[in-house]
N, C-alpha and C positions, 0 to 999 in steps of 0.2 A: 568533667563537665565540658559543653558544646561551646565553644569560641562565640561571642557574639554575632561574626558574619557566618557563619556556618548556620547556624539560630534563622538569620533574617533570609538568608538563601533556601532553607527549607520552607520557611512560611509560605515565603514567596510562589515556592512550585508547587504549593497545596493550594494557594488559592485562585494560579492562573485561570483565565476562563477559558474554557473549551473543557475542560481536566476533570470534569463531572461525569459517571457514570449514565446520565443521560443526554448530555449532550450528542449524541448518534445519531438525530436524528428519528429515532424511533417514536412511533405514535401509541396511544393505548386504542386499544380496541373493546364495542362492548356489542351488546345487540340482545334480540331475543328469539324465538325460535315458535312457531307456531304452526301446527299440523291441525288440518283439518277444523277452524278454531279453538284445537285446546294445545294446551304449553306441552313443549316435548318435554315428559319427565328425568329422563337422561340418554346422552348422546356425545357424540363430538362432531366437531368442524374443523376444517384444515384449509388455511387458506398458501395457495400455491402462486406466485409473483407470474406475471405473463409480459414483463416489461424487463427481466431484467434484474429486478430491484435483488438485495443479498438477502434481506429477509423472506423467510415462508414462516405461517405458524399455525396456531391450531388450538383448541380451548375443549373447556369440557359445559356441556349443555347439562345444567341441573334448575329444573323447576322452568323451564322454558327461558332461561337467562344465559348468557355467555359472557367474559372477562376477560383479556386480555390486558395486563398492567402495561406502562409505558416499558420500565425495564426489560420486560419480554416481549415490547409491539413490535408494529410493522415499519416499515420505512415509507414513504408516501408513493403509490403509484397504484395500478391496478393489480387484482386478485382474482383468480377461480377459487370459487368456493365450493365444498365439497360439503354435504353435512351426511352423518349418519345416527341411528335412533333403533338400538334394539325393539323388538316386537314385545309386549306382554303379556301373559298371562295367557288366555286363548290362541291366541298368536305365534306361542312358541313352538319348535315341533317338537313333535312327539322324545322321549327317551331312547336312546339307545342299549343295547344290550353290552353287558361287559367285553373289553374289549374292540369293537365298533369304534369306530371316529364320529363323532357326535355330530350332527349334520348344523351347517350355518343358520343361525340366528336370521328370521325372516328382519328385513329392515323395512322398518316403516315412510322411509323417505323415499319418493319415486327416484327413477334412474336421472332423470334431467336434474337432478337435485345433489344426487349421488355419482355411480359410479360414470354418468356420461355427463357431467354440469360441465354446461356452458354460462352458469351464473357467474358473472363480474361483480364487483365493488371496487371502488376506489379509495384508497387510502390519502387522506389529505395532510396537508403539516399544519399542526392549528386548529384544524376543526374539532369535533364531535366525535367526528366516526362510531358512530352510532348507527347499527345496523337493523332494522325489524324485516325477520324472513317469515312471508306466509307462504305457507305452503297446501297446496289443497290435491289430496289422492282422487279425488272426482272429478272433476271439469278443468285438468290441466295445472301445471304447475304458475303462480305468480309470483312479482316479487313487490 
């Protein structure tokens, strides 16, 4: 059996503060994703630090919603954001023949959204971070 100060020294280092798996620092992240007004049905987003920060991270787009918990958030500072959004159904190309390397999946997010996004966000400590992306393939990309 544990000597009484052995006892009260363990308590002790369990309850110091700082010593909590979220004390890091880290923010939760949410938002939603919207093409053309309607919700992207499934996708991901990846958000990449441009300041520095030791977090990057990235979520999965289902039903036009995204999540990020605090245990996996970001750190607070600014982000590029990337989203991508398979094509469906008419969209997709054709089949390949056995053997063939299957051709890529047409994405429904323009380049400015995608593979050439200059879209920022800021990650804050405390706030919201609450993010709503619309995105329009006709008359240029907004946010």
């Amino acid at each position: 059996m544990p000597k009484p100060h052995y006892l009260t020294l363990i308590l002790t280092i369990a309850f110091l503060p700082g010593c909590s798996p979220d004390s890091e620092g880290r923010q939760g992240i949410s938002g939603t994703v919207i093409v053309d007004s309607s919700p992207v049905q499934t996708g991901s987003l990846n958000f990449t630090p441009t300041e520095g920060q030791a977090t990057a991270g990235g979520a999965v787009i289902s039903n036009g919603k995204f999540a990020i918990p605090r245990d996996n958030g970001l750190l607070p500072g600014k982000y590029r954001v990337a989203i991508s959004a398979p094509a469906s159904g008419a969209d997709r190309p054709a089949p390949t023949m056995p053997g063939e390397a299957p051709p890529l999946a047409k994405d429904l997010i323009p380049p400015e959204w995608n593979t050439a996004s200059n879209q920022i966000v800021e990650v804050k400590k405390g706030g919201t971070n609450s993010f709503p992306f619309e995105i329009s393939t006709k008359s240029g990309a907004k946010k």
